[in-house]
C-alpha positions as CSV (number, residue, x, y, z in Angstrom):
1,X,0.0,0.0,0.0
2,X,1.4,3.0,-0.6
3,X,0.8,6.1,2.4
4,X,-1.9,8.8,1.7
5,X,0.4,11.4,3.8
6,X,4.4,10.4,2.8
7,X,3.7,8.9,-0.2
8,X,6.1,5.9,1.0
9,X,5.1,1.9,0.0
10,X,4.4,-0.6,3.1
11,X,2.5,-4.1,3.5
12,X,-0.3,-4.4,4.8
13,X,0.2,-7.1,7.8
14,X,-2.7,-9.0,9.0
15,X,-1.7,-8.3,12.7
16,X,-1.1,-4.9,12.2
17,X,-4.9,-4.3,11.1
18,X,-7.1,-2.7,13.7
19,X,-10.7,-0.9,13.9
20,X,-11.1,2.6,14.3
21,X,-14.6,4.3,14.9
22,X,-15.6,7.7,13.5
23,X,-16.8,9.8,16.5
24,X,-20.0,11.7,16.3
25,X,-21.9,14.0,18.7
26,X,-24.6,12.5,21.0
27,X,-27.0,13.8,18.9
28,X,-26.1,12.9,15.7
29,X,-26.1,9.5,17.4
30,X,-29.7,9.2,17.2
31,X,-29.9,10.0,13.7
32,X,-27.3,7.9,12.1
33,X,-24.7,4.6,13.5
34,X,-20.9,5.5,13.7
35,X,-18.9,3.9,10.7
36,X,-16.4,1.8,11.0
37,X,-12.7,1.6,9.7
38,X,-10.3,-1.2,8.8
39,X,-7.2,0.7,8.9
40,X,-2.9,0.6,9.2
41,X,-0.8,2.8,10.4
42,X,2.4,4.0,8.4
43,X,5.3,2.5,9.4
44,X,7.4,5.5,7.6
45,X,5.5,8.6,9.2
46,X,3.2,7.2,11.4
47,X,-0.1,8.3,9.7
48,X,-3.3,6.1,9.9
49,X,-4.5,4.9,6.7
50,X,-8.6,4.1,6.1
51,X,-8.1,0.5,4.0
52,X,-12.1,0.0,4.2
53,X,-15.4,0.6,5.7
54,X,-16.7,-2.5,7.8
55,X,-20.5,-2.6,7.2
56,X,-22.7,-3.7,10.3
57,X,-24.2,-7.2,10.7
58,X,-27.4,-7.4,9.2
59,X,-29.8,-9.2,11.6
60,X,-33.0,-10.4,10.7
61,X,-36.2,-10.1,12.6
62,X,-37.7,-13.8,13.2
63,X,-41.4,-12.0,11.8
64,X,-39.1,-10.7,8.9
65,X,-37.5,-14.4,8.5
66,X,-40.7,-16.2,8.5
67,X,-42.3,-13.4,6.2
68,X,-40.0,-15.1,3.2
69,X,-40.3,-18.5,4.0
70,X,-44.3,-18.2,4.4
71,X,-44.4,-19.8,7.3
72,X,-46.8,-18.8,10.1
């Protein structure tokens, strides 16, 4: 991957992955979920670099479930 900031090549190492969570103001909490980030820091410069946006689990309502599967 190459840094957003120094400009400088690294590899992205599985262990060096973590989560980080965009903060938002208590309310702006009711209107929306905080996002979160896959992200590596720069070895180089020290920068922290966004790799990806982790979506949320998706969980289905049993109602919802047996909705498409027609059963009652």
């Amino acid at each position: 991957m190459k840094c957003k900031i120094c400009g400088k090549r690294f590899k992205l190492i599985k262990e060096n992955r973590y989560l980080a969570a965009e903060k938002i103001g208590a309310l702006e909490c009711l209107k929306k979920a905080s996002k979160t980030f896959e992200a590596f820091d720069c070895p180089h410069c020290g920068c922290q670099n966004i790799v990806n946006i982790r979506e949320g689990e998706v969980i289905e309502s049993e109602a919802e479930w047996r909705a498409g599967t027609n059963e009652e």
